[in-house]
Residue, then its C-alpha position, 0 to 999 in steps of 0.5 A: x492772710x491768716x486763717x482767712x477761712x480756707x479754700x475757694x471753689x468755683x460755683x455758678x448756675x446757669x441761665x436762660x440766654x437772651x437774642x444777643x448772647x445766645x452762644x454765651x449762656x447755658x443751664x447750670x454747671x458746676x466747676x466741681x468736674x474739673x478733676x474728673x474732666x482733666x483724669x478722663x482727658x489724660x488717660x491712657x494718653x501715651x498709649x494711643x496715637x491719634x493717627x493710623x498710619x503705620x509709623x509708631x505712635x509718638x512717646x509722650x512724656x509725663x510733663x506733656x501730658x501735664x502741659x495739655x492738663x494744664x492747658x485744659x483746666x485754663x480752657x476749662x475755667x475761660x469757657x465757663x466764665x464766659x457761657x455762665x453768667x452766674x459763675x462766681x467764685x464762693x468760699x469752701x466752708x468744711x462740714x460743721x462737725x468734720x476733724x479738719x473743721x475742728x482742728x482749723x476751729x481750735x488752731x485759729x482759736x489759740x492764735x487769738x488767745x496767744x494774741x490777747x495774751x500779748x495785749x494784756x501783758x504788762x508790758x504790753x506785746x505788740x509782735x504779732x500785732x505789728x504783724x497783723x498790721x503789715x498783712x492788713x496793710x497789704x490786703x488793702x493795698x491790693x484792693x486799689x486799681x495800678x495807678x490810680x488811687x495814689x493819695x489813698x495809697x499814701x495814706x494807707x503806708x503812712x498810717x500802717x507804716x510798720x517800722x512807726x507801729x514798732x517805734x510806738x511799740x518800745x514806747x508803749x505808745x501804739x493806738x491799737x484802737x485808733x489803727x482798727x477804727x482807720x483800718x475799717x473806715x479805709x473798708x468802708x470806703x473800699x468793699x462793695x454796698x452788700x458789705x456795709x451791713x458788716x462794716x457797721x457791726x466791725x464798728x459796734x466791736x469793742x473787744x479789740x482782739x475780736x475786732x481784728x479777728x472779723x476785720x480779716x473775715x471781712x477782709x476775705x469777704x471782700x477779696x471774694x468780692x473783687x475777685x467776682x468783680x473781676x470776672x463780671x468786667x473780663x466776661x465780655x472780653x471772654x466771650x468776644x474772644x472765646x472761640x478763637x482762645x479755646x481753638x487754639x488752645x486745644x490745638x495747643x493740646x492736640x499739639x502735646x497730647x496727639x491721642x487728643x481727639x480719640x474719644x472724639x473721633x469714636x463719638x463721630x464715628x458711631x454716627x457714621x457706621x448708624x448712617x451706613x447701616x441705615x443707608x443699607x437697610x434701605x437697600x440704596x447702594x451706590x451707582x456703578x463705578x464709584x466708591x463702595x462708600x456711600x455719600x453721607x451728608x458730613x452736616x447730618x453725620x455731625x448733628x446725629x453725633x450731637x442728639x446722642x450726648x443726650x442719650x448718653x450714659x455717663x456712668x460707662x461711657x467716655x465723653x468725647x474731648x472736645x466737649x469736656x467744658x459742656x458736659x456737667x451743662x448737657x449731662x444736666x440737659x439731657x436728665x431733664x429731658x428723660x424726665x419731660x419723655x416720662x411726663x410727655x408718656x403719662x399724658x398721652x396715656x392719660x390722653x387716650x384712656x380718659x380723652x373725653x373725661x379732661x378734655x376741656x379741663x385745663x386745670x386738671x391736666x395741668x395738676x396732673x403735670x404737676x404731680x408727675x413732675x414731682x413724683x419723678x423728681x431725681x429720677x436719674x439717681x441710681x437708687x430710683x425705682x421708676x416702676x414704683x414710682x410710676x405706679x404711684x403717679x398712676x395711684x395719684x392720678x386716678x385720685x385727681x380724676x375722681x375728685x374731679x368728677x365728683x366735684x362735677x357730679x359725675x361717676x368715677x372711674x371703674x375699677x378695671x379702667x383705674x387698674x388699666x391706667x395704673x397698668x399703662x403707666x408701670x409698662x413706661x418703665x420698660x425703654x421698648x416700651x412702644x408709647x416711650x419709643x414714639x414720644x422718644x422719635x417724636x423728641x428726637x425729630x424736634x430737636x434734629x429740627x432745632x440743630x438745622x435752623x440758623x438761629x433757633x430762638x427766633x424760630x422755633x420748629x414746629x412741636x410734633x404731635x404728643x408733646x403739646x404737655x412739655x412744649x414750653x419745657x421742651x423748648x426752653x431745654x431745645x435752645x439751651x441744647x442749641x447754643x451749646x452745640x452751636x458754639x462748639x461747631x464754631x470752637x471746633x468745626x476745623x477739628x470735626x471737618x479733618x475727622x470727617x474727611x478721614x471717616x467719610x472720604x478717606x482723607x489723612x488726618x493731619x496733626x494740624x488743623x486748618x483753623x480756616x475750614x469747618x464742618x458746614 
């Protein structure tokens, strides 16, 4: 189609899941990393080997390395349409006043003019027209289903039959007119109901070139909103077959690319060594005569790994393999969560310093969450100064108290308590800060809680003590957290379950995966 408005680019957000589909439907996540996640994937993949045996590790050429990206963006695309139910594919608009915006503008401008030229020549010429038909012709062929649609078909090739159009044309005897008002009824009858607020203004068009110019604007539109349909329909059938695709899709990868699970194994593996370490740091050793390892619970190793991607910072560190398809959705997650924990820290201040003046004063509470919340705003941006802005909160909260308590006729607050608060507040900014690291293990508790029950959103652990101020938050972002852990134990358990006997037992890791074993 010519100048169809340029490139299309893949958007969604996400939704809270439901009961039935709560593997499927995650918070939102762009399709804007897709580069990034593919360049973090193949890096210095011929340089490393996935296994540690003393044989060299195994060249791996340009075009594997190509295959397994390839085979990633495709997993990539599956995985997304399937656990957002808003992804939809939207056309790139280039910024208003950028060069490409200006030289595209001006180039589709002197099409046109060329065009109008030709129509209003004396005799008219109609070559470029003719053209504009035939893709017209075609765009709307492709719009009816294989098979079925026949007697439109027919009618489409016979009306905007080309080789007709240019007889008519060395006649001077082409309806121009009468083909664009049949071309926009056959859209009428074609687009989805959002698009006939665009159909009628097609018809209240009487300049015939600007009528051709919006009929493929519409066109496009409409290619849009096939293209989103089809998402809608293959959705189920995505996520129906999403586990066993992406399964064998990585091994594919894995197959190509053998240094594939290294990231993914130094992620497994740092939960491992923090386990032994604490395991020594107790004091228990093993009993006399067995291994000098101790026995670790695979299943509490694995979950551990998980609640560290959302401690993890994703400027410096690698993200493991094998949850590249999540990581816009738990990057997303986990700067939510370190928002709530700043929230959750100023209530308990709050809570400990003025308990008996808002106890029994839900609304004031409540405002007080809610300026917080805003003050803290873009908290994860690298031009964020948390110290100043926590000081504000505190500035602002002393303010809501007071107004409080006039409005009840009772004293304010003193200096020296205000500048306390104020003080209490600014102190969060440091992590070893002891009230940040107490909310801090208290969210962790819950959310290791969350990983170990079945089915998180039809029981929900009990909320630890302090967190009473972000519960419904906390929860929302804890079954959100769930279903993408849960869905990538059973995409990749068989992975996780052959790193784990390499770590924990000594066990080879082989090339292969059994696809039939898992990390239970």
């Amino acid at each position: 189609m010519p100048f169809n408005g340029g490139e299309k680019r893949c958007v969604g957000e996400d939704q809270q899941s439901d009961s039935d589909s709560s593997r499927f439907s995650e918070s939102m996540a762009s399709l804007s990393d897709y580069e990034c996640s593919r360049q973090s994937f193949t890096s210095d993949s011929s340089s490393k080997s996935s296994s540690p045996a003393s044989s060299p590790p195994r060249v791996v050429t340009f075009d594997e390395v190509m295959g397994a990206a390839r085979n990633l963006e495709n997993m990539t695309l599956v995985h997304e349409i399937a656990v957002n139910e808003n992804f939809q594919l939207k056309k790139d608009a280039l910024p208003e006043n950028s060069l490409a915006s200006r030289v595209k503008r001006i180039v589709h401008q002197a099409y046109w003019d060329v065009l109008e030229s030709e129509l209003n020549a004396d005799p008219p010429e109609y070559d470029h027209a003719i053209k504009l038909f035939e893709e017209i012709r075609e765009i709307l062929l492709s719009f009816l289903i294989p098979g079925s649609g026949n007697r439109l078909r027919n009618q489409i090739c016979e009306v905007l039959d080309t080789d007709l159009i240019r007889q008519q044309a060395e006649h001077s005897a082409v309806d121009i007119q009468g083909l664009a008002n049949y071309i926009i009824s056959t859209m009428g009858k074609l687009c989805a109901p959002v698009r006939d607020d665009d159909i009628r203004k097609l018809k209240a068009t009487g300049n015939i070139v600007e009528l051709l110019r919006q009929i493929f604007h519409v066109l496009d539109l409409m290619n849009m909103d096939m293209a989103n349909f089809l998402i809608r329909s293959f959705r189920p059938h995505f996520q129906r077959q999403l586990v066993d695709y992406e399964r064998t899709k990585f091994q594919e990868i894995l197959e190509e690319t053998p240094s594939a699970l290294d990231k993914t194994t130094k992620w497994i593996k740092e939960s491992v060594n923090e386990e032994l370490l604490s395991v020594s740091e107790t004091g228990l050793t093993p009993a006399a005569g067995t291994s000098s390892k101790p026995h670790l619970s695979p299943t509490l190793v694995l979950n551990n790994s998980y609640l560290k991607l959302l401690q993890w910072d994703y400027q410096k560190k690698e993200f493991p393999e094998t949850l590249i398809t999540d990581e816009a959705r738990l990057q997303e997650l986990t700067e939510k969560l370190n928002q709530l924990k700043i929230i959750a820290c100023l209530s308990l201040i709050t809570n400990n310093m003025l308990g008996a003046i808002t106890e029994g004063l839900p609304e004031l509470a409540d405002r007080l969450k809610r300026v917080s919340a805003v003050l803290l705003e873009g908290m994860n941006k690298e031009t964020f100064n948390l110290k100043e802005v926590l000081n504000s909160v505190g500035v602002q909260t002393c303010a809501e108290v007071n107004k409080t308590l006039v409005e009840r006729g009772l004293p304010t607050l003193n200096a020296e308590v205000q500048a306390n608060l104020v003080g209490q507040f600014s102190s969060i900014e440091k992590e070893d800060n002891p009230i940040r690291s107490l909310i801090d293990k208290r969210i962790q508790l819950y959310l290791k809680s969350l990983l170990g029950l079945p089915s998180p959103q039809k029981c929900l652990p009990p909320m630890p003590g302090g967190l009473a101020v972000i519960q419904q938050e906390l929860e929302v972002l804890g079954c959100q957290y769930a279903n993408i852990v849960n869905l990538n134990k059973q995409v990749y358990g068989p992975f996780y379950a052959n790193i784990l006997r390499k770590l924990l037992f000594g066990e080879e890791a082989t090339g292969k995966t059994d696809t039939s074993s898992s990390a239970n």
